[in-house]
mmCIF file of the N, C-alpha and C atoms, coordinates in Angstrom:
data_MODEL
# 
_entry.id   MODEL 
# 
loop_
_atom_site.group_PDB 
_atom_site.id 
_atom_site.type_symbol 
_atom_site.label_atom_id 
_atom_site.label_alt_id 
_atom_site.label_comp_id 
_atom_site.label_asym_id 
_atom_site.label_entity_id 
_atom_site.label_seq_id 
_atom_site.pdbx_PDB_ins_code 
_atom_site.Cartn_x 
_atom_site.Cartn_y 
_atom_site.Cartn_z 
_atom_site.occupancy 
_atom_site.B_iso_or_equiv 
_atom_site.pdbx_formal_charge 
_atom_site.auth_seq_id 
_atom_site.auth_comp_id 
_atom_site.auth_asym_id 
_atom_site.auth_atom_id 
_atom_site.pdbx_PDB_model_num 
ATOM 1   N N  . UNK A 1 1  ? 0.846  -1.193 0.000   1.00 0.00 ? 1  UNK A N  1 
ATOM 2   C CA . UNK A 1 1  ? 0.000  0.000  0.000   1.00 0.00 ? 1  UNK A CA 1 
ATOM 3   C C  . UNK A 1 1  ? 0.878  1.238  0.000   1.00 0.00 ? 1  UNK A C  1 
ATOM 4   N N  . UNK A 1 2  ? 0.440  2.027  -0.709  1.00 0.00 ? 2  UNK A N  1 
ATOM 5   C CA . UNK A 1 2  ? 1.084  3.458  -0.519  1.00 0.00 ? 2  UNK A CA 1 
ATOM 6   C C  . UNK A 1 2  ? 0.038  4.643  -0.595  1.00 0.00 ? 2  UNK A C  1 
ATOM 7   N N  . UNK A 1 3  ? 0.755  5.288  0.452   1.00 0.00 ? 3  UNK A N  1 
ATOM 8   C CA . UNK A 1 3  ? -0.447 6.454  1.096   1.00 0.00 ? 3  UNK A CA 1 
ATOM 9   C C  . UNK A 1 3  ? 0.055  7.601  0.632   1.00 0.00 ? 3  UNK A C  1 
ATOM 10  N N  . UNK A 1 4  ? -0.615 8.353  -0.332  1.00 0.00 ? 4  UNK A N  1 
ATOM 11  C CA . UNK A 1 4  ? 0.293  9.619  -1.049  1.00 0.00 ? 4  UNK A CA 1 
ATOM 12  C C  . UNK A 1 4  ? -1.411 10.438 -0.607  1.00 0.00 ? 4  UNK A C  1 
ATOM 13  N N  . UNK A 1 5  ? -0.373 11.844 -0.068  1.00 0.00 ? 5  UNK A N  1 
ATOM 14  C CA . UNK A 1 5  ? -0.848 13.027 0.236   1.00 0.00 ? 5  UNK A CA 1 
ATOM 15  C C  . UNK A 1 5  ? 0.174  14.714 -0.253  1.00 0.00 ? 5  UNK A C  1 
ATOM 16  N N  . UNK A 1 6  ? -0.484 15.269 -0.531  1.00 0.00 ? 6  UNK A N  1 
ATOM 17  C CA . UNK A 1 6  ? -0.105 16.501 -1.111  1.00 0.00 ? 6  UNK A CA 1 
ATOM 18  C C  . UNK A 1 6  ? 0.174  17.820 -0.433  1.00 0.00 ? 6  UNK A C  1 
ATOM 19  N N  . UNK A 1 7  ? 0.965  18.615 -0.797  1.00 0.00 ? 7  UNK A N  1 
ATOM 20  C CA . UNK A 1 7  ? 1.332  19.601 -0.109  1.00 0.00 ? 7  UNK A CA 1 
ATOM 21  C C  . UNK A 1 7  ? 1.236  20.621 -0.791  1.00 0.00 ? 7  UNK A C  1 
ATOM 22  N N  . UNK A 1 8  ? 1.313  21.369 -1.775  1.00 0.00 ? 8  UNK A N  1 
ATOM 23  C CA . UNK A 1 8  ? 2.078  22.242 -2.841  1.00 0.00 ? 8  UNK A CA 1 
ATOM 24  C C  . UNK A 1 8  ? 2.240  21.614 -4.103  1.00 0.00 ? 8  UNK A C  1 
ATOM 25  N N  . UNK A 1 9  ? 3.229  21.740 -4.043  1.00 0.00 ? 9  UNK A N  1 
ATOM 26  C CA . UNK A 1 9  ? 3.960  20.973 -5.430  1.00 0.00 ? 9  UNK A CA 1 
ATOM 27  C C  . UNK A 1 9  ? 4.752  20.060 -5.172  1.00 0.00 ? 9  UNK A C  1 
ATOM 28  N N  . UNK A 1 10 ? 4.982  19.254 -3.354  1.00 0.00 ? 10 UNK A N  1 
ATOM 29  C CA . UNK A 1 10 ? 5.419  18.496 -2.841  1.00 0.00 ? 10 UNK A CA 1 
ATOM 30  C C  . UNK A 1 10 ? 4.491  17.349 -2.407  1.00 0.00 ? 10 UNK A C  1 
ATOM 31  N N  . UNK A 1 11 ? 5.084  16.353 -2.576  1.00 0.00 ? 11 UNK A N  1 
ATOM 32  C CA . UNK A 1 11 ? 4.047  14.916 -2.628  1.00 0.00 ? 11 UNK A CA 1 
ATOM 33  C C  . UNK A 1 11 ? 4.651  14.335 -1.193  1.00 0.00 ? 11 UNK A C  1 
ATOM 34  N N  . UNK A 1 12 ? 3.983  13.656 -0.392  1.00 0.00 ? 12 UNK A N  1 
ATOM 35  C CA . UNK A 1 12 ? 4.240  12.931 0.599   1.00 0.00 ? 12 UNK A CA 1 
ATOM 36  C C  . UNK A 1 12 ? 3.873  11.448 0.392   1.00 0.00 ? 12 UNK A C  1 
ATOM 37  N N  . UNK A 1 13 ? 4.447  10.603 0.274   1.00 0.00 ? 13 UNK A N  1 
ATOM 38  C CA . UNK A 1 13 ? 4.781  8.698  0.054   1.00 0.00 ? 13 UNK A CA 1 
ATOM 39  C C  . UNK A 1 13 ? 4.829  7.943  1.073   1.00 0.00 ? 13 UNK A C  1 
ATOM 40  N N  . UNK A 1 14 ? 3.713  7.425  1.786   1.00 0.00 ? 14 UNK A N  1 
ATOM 41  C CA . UNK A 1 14 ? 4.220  6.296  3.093   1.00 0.00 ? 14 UNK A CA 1 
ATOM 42  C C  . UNK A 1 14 ? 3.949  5.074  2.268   1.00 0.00 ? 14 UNK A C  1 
ATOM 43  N N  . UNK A 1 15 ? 5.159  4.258  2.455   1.00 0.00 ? 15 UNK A N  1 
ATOM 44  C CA . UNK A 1 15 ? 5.177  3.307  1.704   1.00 0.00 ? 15 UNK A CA 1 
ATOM 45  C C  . UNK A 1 15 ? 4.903  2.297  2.811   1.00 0.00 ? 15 UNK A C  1 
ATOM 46  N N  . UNK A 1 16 ? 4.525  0.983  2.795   1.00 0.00 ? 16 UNK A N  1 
ATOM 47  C CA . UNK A 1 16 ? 4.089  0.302  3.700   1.00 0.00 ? 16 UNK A CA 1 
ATOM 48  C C  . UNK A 1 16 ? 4.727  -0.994 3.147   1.00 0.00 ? 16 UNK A C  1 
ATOM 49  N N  . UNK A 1 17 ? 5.534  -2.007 3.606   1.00 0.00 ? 17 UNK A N  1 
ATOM 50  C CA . UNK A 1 17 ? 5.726  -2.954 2.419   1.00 0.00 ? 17 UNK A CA 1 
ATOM 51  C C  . UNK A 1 17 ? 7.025  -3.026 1.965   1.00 0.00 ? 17 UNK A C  1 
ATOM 52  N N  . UNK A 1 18 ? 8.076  -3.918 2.108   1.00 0.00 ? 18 UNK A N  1 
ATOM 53  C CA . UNK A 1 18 ? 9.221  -4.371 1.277   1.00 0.00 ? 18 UNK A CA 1 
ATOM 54  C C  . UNK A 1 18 ? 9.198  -4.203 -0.523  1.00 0.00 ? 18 UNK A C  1 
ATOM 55  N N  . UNK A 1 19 ? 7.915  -4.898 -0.423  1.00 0.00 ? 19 UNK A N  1 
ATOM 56  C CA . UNK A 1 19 ? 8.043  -4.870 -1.975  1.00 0.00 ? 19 UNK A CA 1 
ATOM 57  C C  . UNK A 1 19 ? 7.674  -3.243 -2.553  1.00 0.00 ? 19 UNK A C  1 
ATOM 58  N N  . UNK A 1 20 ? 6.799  -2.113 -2.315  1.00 0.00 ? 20 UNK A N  1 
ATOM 59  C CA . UNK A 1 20 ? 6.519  -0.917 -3.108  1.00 0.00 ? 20 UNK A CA 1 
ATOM 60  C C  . UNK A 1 20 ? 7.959  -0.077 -2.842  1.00 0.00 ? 20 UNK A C  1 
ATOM 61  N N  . UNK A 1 21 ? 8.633  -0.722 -1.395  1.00 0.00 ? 21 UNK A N  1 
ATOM 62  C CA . UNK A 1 21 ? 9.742  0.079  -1.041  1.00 0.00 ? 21 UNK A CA 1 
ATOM 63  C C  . UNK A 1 21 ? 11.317 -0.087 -2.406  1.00 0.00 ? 21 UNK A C  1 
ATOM 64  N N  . UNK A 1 22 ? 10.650 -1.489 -2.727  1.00 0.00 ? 22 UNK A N  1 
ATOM 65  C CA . UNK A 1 22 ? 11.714 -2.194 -3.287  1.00 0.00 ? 22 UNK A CA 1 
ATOM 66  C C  . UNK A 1 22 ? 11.436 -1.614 -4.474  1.00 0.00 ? 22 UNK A C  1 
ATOM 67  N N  . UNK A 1 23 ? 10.047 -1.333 -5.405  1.00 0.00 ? 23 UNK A N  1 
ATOM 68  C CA . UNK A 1 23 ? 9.653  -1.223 -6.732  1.00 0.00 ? 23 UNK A CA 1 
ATOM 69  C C  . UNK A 1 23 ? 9.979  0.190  -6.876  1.00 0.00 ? 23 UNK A C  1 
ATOM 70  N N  . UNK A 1 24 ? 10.076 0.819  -6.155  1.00 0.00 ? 24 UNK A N  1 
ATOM 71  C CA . UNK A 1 24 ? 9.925  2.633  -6.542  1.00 0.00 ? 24 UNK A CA 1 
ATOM 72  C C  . UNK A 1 24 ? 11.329 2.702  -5.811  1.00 0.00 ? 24 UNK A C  1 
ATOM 73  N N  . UNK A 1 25 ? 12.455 2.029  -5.042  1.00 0.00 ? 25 UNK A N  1 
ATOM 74  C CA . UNK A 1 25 ? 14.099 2.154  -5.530  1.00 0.00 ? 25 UNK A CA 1 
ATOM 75  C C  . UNK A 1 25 ? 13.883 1.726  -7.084  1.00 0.00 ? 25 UNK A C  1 
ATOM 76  N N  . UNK A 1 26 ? 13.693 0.689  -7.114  1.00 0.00 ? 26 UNK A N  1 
ATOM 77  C CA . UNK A 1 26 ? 14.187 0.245  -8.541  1.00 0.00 ? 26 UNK A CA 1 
ATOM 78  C C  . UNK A 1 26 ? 13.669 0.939  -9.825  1.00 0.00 ? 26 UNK A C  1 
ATOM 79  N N  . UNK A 1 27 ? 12.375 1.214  -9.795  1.00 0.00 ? 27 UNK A N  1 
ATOM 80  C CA . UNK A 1 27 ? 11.982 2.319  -10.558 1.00 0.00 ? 27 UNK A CA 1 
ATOM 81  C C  . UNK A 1 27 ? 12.811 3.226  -10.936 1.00 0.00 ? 27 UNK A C  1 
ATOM 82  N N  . UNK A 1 28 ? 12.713 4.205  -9.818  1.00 0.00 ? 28 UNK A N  1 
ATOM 83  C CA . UNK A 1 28 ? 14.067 5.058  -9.702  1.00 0.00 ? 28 UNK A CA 1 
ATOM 84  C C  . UNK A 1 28 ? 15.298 4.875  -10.311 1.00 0.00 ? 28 UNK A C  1 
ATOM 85  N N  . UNK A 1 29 ? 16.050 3.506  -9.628  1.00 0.00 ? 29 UNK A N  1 
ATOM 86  C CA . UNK A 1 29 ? 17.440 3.492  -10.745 1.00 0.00 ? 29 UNK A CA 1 
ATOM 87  C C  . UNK A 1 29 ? 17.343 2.636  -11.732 1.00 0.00 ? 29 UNK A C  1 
ATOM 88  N N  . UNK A 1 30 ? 16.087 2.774  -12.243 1.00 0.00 ? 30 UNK A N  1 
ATOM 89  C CA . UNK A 1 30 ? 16.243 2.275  -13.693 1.00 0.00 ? 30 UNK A CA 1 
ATOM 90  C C  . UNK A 1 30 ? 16.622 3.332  -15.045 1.00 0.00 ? 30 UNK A C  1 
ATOM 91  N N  . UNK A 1 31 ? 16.918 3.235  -15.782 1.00 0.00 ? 31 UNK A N  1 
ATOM 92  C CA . UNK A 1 31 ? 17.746 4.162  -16.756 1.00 0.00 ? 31 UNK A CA 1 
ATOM 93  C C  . UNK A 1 31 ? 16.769 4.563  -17.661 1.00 0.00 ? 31 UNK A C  1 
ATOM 94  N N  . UNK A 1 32 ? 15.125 3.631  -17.713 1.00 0.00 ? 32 UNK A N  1 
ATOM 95  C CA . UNK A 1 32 ? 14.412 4.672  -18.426 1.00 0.00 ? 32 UNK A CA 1 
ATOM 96  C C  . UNK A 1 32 ? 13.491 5.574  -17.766 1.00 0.00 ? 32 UNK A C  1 
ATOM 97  N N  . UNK A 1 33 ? 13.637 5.373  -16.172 1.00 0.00 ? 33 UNK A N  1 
ATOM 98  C CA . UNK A 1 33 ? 12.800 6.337  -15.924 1.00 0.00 ? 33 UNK A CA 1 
ATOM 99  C C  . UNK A 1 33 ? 13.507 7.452  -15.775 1.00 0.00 ? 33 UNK A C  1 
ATOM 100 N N  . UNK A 1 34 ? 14.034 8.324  -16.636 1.00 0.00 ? 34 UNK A N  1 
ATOM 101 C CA . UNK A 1 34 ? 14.698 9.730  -16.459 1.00 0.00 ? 34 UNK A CA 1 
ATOM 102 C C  . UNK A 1 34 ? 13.538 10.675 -16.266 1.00 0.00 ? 34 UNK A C  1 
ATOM 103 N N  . UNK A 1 35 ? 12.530 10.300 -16.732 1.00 0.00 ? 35 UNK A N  1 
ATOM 104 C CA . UNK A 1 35 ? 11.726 11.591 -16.582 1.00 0.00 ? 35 UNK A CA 1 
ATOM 105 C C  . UNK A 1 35 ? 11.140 11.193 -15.222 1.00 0.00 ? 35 UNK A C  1 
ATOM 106 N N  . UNK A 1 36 ? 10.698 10.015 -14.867 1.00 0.00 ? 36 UNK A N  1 
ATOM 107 C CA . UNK A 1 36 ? 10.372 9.896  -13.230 1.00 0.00 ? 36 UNK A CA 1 
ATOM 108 C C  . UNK A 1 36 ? 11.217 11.076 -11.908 1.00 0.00 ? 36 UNK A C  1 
ATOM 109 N N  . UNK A 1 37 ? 13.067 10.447 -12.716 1.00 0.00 ? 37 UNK A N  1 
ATOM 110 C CA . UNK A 1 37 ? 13.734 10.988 -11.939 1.00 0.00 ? 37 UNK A CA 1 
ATOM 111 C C  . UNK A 1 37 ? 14.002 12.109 -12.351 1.00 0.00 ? 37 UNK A C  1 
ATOM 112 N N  . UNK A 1 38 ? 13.585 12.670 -13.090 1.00 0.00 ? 38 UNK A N  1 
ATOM 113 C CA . UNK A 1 38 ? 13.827 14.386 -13.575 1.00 0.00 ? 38 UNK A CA 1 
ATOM 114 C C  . UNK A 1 38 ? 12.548 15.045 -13.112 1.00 0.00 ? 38 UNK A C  1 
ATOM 115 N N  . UNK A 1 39 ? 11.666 14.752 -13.218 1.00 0.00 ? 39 UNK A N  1 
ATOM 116 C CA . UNK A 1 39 ? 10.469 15.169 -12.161 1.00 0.00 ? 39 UNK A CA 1 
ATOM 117 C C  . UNK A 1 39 ? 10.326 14.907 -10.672 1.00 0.00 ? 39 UNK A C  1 
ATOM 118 N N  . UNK A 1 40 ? 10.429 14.304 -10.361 1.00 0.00 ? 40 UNK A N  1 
ATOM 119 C CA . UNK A 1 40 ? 10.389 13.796 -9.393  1.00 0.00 ? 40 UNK A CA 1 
ATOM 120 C C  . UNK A 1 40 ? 11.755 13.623 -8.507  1.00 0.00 ? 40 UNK A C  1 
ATOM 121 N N  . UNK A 1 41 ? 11.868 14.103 -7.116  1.00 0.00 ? 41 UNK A N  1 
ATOM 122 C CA . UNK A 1 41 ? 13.309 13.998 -6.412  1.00 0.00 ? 41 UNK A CA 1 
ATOM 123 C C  . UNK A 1 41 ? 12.372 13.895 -5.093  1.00 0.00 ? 41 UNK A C  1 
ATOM 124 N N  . UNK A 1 42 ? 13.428 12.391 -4.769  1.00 0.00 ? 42 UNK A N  1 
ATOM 125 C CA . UNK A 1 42 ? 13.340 12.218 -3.176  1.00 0.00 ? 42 UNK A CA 1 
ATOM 126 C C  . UNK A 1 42 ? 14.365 12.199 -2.469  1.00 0.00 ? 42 UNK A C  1 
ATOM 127 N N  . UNK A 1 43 ? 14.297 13.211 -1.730  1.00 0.00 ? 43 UNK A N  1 
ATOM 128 C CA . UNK A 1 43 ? 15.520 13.063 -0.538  1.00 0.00 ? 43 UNK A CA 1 
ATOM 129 C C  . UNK A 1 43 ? 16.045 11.872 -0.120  1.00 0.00 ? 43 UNK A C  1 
ATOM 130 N N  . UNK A 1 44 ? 17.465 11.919 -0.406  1.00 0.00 ? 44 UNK A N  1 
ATOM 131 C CA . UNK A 1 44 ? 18.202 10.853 -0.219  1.00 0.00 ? 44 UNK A CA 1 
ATOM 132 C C  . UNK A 1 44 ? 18.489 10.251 1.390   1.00 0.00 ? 44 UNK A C  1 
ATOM 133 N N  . UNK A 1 45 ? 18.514 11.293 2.371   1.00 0.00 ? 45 UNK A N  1 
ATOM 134 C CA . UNK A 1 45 ? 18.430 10.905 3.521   1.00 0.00 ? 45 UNK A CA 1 
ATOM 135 C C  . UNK A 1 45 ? 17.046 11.051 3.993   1.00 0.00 ? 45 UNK A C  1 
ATOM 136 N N  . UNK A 1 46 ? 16.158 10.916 3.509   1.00 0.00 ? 46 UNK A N  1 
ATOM 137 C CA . UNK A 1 46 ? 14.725 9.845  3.785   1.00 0.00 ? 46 UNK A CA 1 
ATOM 138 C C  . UNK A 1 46 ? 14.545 8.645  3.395   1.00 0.00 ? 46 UNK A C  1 
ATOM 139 N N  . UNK A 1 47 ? 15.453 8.127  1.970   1.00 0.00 ? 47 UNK A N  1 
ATOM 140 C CA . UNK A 1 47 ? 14.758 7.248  1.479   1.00 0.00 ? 47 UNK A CA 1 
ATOM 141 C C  . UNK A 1 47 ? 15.592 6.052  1.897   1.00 0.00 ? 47 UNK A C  1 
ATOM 142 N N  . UNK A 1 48 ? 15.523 5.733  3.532   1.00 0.00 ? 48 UNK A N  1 
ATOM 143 C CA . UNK A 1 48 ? 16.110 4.541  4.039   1.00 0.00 ? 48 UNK A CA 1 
ATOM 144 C C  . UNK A 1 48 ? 15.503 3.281  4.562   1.00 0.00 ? 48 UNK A C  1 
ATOM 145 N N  . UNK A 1 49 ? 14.132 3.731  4.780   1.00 0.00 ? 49 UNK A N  1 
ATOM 146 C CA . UNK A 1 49 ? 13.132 2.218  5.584   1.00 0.00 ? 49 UNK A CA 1 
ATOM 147 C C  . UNK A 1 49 ? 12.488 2.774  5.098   1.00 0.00 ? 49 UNK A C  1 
ATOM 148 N N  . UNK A 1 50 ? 11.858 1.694  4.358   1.00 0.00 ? 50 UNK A N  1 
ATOM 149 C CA . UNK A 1 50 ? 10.252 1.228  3.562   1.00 0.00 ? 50 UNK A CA 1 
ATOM 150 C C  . UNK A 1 50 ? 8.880  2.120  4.558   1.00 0.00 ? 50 UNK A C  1 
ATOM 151 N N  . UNK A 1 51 ? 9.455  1.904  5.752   1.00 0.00 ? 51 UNK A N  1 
ATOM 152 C CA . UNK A 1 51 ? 7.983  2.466  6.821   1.00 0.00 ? 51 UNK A CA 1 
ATOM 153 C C  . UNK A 1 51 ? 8.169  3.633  7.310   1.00 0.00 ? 51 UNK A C  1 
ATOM 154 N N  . UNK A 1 52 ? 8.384  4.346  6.177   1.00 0.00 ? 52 UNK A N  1 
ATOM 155 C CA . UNK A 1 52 ? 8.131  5.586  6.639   1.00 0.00 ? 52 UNK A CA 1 
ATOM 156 C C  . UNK A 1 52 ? 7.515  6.663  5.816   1.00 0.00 ? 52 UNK A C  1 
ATOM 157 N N  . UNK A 1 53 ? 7.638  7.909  6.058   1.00 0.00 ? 53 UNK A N  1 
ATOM 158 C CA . UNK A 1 53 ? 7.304  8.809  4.933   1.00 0.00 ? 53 UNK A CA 1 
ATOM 159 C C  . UNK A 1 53 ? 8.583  9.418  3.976   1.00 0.00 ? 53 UNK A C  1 
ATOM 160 N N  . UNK A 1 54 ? 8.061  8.973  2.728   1.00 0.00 ? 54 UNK A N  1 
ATOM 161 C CA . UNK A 1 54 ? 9.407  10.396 1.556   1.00 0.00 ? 54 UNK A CA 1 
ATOM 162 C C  . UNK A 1 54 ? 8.685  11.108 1.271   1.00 0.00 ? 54 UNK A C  1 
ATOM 163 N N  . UNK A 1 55 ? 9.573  12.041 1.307   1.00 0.00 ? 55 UNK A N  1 
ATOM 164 C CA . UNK A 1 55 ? 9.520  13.467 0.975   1.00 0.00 ? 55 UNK A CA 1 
ATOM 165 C C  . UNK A 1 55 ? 9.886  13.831 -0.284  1.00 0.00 ? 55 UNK A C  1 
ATOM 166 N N  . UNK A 1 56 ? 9.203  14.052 -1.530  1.00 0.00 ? 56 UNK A N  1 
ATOM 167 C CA . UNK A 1 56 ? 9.415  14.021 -2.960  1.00 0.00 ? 56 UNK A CA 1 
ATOM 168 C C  . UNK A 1 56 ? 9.182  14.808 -3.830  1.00 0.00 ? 56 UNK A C  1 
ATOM 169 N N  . UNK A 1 57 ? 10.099 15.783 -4.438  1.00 0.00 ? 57 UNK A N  1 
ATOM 170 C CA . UNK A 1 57 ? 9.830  17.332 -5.024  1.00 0.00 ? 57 UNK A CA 1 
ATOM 171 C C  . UNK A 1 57 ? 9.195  17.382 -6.484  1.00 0.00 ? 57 UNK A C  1 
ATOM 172 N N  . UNK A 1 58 ? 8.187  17.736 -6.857  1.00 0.00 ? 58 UNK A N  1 
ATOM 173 C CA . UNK A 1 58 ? 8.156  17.755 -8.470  1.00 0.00 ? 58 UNK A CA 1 
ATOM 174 C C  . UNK A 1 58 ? 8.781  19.187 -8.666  1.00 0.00 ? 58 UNK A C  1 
ATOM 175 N N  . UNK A 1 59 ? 9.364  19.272 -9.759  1.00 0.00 ? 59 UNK A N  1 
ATOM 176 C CA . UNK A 1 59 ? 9.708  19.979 -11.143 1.00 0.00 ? 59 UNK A CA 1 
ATOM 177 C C  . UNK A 1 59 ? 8.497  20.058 -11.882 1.00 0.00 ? 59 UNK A C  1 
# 
């Protein structure tokens, strides 16, 4: 499950789960999502345990 709530133009992500934690790293460093990762930036010192909240900027 993932619980996305809004701020601005800032998105909030509680990811719940090994696996969505695992799919949206890998998402991320996959090489075609450039525009994921060109839109989208999550703080690198949030994105350490699956159970919590990221903090994620759009462009």
């Amino acid at each position: 499950m993932i619980d996305i709530s809004w701020s601005g133009n800032q998105i909030y992500l509680i990811i719940l789960g090994d696996f969505f934690y695992t799919t949206l790293k890998a998402l991320l460093n996959h090489p075609h999502s450039r525009w994921f990762s060109k839109h989208i930036k999550i703080d690198a010192d949030e994105f350490l345990h699956p159970h919590q909240k990221l903090h994620c900027h759009f462009n």
